[in-house]
C-alpha positions in Angstrom: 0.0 0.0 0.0 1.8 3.1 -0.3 0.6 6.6 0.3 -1.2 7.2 3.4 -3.5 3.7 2.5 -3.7 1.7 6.1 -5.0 -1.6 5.6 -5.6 -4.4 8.1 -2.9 -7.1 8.3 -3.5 -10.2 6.4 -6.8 -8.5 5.2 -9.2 -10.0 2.8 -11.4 -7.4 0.5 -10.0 -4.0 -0.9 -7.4 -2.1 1.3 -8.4 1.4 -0.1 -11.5 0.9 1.8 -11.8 2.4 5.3 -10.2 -0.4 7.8 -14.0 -0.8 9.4 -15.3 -1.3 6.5 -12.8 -4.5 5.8 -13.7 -5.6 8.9 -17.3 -5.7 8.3 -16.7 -7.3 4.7 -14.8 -10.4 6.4 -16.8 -13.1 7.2 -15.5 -13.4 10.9 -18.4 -12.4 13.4 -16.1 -12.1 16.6 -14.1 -9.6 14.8 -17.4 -7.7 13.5 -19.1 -7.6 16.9 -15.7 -6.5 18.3 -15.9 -3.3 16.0 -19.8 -3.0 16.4 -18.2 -2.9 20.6 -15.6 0.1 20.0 -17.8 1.9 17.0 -20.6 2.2 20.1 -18.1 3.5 22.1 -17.3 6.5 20.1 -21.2 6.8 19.9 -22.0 7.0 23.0 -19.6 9.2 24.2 -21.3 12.7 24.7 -24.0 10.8 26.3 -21.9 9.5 28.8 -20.2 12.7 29.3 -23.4 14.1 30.3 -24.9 11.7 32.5 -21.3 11.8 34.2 -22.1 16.1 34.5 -25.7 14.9 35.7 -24.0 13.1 38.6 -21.7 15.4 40.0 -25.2 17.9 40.4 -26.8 15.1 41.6 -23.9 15.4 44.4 -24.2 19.0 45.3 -27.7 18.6 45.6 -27.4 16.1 48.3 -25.1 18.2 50.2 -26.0 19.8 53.5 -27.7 23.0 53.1 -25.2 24.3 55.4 -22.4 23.1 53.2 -23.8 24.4 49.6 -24.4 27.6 50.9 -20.4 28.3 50.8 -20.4 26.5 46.9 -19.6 29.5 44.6 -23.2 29.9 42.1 -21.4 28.2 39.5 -21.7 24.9 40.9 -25.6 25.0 42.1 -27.5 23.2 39.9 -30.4 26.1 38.1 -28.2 28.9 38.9 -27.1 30.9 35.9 -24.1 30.5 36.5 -24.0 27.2 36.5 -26.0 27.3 33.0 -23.5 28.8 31.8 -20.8 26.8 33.2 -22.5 23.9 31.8 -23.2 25.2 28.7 -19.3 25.3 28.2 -18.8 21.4 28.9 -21.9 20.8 26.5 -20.1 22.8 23.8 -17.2 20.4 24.7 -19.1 17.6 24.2 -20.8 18.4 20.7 -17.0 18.6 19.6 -15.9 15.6 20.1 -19.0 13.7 19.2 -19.0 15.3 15.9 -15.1 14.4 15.7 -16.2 11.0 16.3 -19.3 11.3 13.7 -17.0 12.0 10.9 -14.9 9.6 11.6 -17.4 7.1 11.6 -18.9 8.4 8.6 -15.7 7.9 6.8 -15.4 4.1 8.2 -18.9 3.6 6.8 -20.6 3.0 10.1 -23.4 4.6 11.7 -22.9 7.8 14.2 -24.4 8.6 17.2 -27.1 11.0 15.3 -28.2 7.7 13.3 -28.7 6.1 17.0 -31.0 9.2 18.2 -32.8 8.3 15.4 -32.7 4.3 16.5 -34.0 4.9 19.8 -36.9 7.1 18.9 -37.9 3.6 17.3 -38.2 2.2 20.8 -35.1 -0.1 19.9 -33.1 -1.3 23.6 -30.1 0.3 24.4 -26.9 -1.5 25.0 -24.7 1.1 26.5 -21.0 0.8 26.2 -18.5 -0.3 29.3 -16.8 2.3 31.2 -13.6 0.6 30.1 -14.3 0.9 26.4 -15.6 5.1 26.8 -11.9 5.4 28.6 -10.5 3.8 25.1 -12.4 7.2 23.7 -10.8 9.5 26.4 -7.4 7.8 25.7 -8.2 8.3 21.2 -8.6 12.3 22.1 -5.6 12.5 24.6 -3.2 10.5 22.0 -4.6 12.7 18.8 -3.5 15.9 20.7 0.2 14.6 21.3 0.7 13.2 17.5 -1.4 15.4 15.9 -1.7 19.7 17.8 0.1 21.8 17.8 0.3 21.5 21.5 1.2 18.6 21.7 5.2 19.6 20.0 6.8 19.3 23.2 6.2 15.9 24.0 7.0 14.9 20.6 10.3 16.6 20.2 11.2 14.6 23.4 9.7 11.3 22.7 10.4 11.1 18.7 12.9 13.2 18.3 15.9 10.9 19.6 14.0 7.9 17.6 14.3 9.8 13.8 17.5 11.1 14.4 18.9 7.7 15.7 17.2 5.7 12.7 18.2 8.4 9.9 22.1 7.8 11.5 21.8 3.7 11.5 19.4 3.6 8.3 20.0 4.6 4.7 16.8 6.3 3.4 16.3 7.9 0.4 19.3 7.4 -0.8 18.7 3.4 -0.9 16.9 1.0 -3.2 14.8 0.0 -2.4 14.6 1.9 1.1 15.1 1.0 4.4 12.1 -1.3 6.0 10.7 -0.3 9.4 8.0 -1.4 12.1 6.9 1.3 14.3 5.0 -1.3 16.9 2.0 0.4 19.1 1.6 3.0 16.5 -1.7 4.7 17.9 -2.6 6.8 16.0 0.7 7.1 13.3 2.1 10.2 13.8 5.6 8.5 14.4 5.3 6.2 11.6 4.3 9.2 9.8 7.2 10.9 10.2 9.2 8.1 9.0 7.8 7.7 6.1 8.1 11.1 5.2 12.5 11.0 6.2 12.2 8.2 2.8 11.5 4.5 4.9 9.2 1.9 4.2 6.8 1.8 7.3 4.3 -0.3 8.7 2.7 0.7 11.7 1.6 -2.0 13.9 -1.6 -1.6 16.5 -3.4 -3.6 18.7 -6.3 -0.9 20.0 -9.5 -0.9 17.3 -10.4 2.6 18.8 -6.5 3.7 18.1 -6.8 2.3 14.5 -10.1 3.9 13.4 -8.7 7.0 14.5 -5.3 6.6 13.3 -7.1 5.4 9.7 -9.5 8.4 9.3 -7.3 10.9 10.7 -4.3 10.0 7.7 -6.5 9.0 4.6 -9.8 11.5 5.3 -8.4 14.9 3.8 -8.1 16.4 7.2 -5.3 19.2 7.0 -4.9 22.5 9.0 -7.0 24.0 6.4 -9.3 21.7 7.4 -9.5 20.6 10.8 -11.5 19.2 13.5 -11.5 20.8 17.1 -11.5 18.6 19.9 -11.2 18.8 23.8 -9.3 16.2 25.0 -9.7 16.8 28.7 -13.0 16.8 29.3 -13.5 13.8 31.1 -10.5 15.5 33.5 -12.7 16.3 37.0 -9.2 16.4 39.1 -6.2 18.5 39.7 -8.1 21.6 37.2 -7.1 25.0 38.0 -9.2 27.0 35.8 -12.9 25.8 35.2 -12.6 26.6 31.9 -9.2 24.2 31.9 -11.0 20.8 30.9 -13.1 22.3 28.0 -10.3 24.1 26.0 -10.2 23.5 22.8 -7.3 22.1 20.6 -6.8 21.4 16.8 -6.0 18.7 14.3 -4.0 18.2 12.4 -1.2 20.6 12.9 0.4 19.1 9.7 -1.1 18.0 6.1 -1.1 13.8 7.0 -1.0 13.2 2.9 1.8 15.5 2.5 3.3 14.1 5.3 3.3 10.7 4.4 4.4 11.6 0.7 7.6 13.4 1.1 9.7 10.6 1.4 8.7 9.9 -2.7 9.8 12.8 -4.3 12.4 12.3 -5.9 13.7 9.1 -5.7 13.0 5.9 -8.0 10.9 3.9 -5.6 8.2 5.6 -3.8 8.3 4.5 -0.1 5.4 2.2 1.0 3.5 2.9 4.3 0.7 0.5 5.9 -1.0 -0.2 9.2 -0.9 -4.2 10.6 -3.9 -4.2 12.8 -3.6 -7.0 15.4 -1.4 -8.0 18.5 2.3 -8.0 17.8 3.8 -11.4 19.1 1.0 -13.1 16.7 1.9 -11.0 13.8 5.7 -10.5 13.9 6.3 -14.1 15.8 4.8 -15.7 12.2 8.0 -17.3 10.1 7.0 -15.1 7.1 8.2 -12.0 8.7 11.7 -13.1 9.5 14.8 -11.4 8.7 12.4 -9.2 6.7 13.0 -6.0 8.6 16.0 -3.3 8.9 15.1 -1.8 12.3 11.4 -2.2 14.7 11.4 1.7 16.3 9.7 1.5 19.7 8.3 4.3 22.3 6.9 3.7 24.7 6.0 -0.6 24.1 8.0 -2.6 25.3 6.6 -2.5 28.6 3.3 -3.3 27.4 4.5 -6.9 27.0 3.3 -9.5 29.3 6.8 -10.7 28.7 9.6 -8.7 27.8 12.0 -11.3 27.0 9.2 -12.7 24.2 9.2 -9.3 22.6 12.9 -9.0 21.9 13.0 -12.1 21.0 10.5 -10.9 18.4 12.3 -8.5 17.3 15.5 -10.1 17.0 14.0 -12.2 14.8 12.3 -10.5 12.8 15.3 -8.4 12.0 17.6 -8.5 9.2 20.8 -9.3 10.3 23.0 -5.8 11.5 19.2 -4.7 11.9 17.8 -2.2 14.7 16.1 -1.8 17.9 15.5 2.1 18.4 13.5 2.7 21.4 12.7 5.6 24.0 10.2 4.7 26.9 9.7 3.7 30.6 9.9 0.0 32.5 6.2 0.9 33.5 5.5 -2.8 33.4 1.6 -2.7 32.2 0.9 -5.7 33.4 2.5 -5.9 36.4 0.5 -8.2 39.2 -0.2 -8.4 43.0 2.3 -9.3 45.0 2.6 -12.2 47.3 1.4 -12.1 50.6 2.6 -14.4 54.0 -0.9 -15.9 53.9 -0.4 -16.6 50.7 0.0 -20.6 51.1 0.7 -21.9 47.7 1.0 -20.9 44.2 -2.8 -22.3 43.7 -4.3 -20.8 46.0 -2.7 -17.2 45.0 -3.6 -17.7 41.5 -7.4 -18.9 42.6 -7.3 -15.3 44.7 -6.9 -13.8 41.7 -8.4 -15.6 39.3 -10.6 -12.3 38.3 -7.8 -10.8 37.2 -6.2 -11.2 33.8 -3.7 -14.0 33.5 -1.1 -11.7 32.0 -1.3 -10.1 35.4 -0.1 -13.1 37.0 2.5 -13.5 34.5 4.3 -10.9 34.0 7.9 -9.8 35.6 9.0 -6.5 36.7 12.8 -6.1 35.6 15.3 -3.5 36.1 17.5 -1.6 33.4 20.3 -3.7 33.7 17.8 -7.2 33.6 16.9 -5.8 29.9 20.0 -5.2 29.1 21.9 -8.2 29.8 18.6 -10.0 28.6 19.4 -8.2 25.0 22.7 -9.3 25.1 21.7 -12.7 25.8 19.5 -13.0 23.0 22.2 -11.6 20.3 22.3 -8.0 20.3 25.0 -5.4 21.1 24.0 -2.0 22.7 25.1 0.2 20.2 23.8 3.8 21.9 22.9 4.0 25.9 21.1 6.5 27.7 18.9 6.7 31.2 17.1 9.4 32.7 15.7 11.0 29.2 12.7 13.3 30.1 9.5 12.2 28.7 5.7 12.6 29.2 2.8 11.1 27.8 -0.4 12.7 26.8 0.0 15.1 29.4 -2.4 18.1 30.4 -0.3 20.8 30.4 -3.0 22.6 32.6 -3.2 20.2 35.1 -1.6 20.1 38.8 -0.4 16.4 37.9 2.1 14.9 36.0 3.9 11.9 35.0 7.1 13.2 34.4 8.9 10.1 32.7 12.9 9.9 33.3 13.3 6.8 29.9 15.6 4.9 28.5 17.0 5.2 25.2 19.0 2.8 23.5 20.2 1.3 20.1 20.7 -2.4 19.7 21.7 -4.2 16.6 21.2 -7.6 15.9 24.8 -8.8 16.0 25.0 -12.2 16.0 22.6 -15.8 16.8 21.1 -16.2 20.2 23.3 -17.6 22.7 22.5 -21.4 24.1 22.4 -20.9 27.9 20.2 -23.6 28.7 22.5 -25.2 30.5 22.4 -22.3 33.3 18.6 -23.3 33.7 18.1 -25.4 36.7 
């Protein structure tokens, strides 16, 4: 596929379609009700937006008397005031829902004003898990830091180190056919992006539906900063705000033409750089034969601590790369999955896994390492540390406006695939 075309890995039906409406040509009904699951989402959000303002009134209504007599007007229910502060937060709301419409109009799929027009039928509702409208919250947050103008700083931090360490390891332009590149946990592509545009051949790689649909309307829809969308990505924020008006600011997207973006790396040169999207978990992808020794470098930020186990992910890598291939990363040991710890009552193994046995298994599998665990793991597996460096600063999606922060202190490191992995199963006992 080249251009900004992102089709779904080891699709069946025509790539320049939307990705949602490949999914729902493929005969495969888990993977259809899964999209019908995260296209609700985006549909319902407003509406759970608003019933979450409706609860918070509910709240000062129930206080004392003697309590919400102190509350400045703004927050009593019926004052005007408060209309007015509400009216902002509904204004919010009607921008990201109609972000969310077009995006779902481009995928094909029906929007939120189709299912006003559902319910007046008298149709049951099946509202949406607070775990998939958080996806939403997490869609807005990522578009602001790959896609606003506000969003530069984190960026420059994050991505910055990555392009400059792949256009010193890789040959771009200058090669044919170019250099080939995975950018794993793409979200929503601005870092593949950008790497198409140096001259690469990219393919993102996403496991997040609700990342994808945004990532695919947002890069093949026409959107440019002559024609943008507005968005307020914090308006599900109800903590650390200074300003009332804080949550409900607005931002803008794109900050950059996506299309010209993704063509740049074409002009030119012989062979026009091809760029896709390979929806689907990565070991199941990248762990497949076919893909082997078929890549120059895999270009990480903040992923490999999303892996249930870190030491299957390099392995991954390693081989999927070509040999004197590349591991660029920049990110955290955040350790997603990360479980409960053991307790003293804790008798057996059994019986801590049946104590848990609500939780996720990956939770009870995973391993918290240090720095230097990696990095001897690495080494283990075949690579040499080509670049080093701890304590980078790094956010991610942060709110600027807020009294709290992650403030990130990442690693950043080079490995190239050097040589076979090493037999040490004779130190196994």
């Amino acid at each position: 596929m080249s251009g900004c075309s992102g089709g779904h890995s080891h699709e069946t039906g025509d790539v320049n379609q939307p990705l949602a409406a490949q999914t729902a040509s493929q005969e495969d009904a888990d993977e259809i009700s899964h999209l019908e699951k995260v296209c609700d989402s985006f549909r319902h959000f407003a509406t759970f937006a608003k019933c979450a303002r409706s609860g918070q009134a509910r709240r000062v209504q129930a206080l004392p008397a003697s309590q919400r007599q102190f509350l400045p007007p703004s927050m009593i229910p019926g004052t005007p005031e408060a209309e007015a502060r509400q009216h902002l937060y509904h204004e919010a709301e009607i921008r990201n829902q109609f972000f969310f419409d077009s995006m779902l109009r481009y995928a094909q799929m029906p929007n939120s004003q189709d299912l006003v027009r559902e319910q007046q039928t008298g149709k049951p509702m099946k509202w949406s898990s607070d775990d998939d409208i958080s996806k939403v919250s997490s869609v807005l947050k990522s578009l602001a830091r790959d896609w606003s103008t506000d969003g530069e700083a984190e960026r420059e931090s994050c991505y910055r180190p990555l392009l400059d360490a792949v256009k010193t390891y890789l040959p771009g332009q200058s090669s044919n056919p170019p250099s080939r590149i995975v950018v794993p946990g793409a979200g929503v592509g601005r870092l593949a992006a950008e790497l198409l545009s140096l001259g690469y051949e990219v393919q993102g790689n996403e496991f997040s539906l609700h990342m994808l649909l945004a990532s695919d309307f947002l890069l093949n829809s026409g959107s440019s900063p002559s024609r943008q969308y507005e968005i307020s990505p914090w308006m599900s924020e109800t903590k650390n705000i200074c300003k009332t008006e804080d949550p409900v600011r607005s931002i803008f997207i794109p900050d950059v033409d996506p299309f010209e973006l993704c063509t740049r790396g074409g002009h030119g040169t012989e062979y026009a750089p091809e760029f896709s999207m390979a929806a689907g978990e990565f070991v199941s992808i990248y762990s497949n034969p076919q893909e082997h020794g078929k890549w120059n470098s895999v270009v990480s930020c903040f992923f490999l601590d999303t892996a249930p186990s870190m030491v299957e992910y390099l392995q991954v890598i390693y081989d999927m790369l070509v040999d004197n291939g590349y591991l660029i990363n920049i990110g955290p040991l955040l350790f997603h999955w990360s479980g409960p710890s053991t307790r003293p009552d804790d008798m057996n193994p059994k019986d801590f896994l049946t104590k848990h046995s609500h939780l996720d298994r990956r939770y009870m599998e995973s391993i918290d390492m240090t720095w230097d665990d990696v990095r001897e793991i690495m080494i283990r597996i075949g690579f040499s540390i080509e670049e080093e460096k701890t304590n980078v600063p790094c956010r991610y999606t942060a709110n600027e406006k807020s009294f709290m922060n992650t403030d990130y202190r990442c690693v950043f490191f080079v490995a190239k695939k050097c040589h076979s992995a090493q037999n040490l199963n004779h130190d196994i006992v």
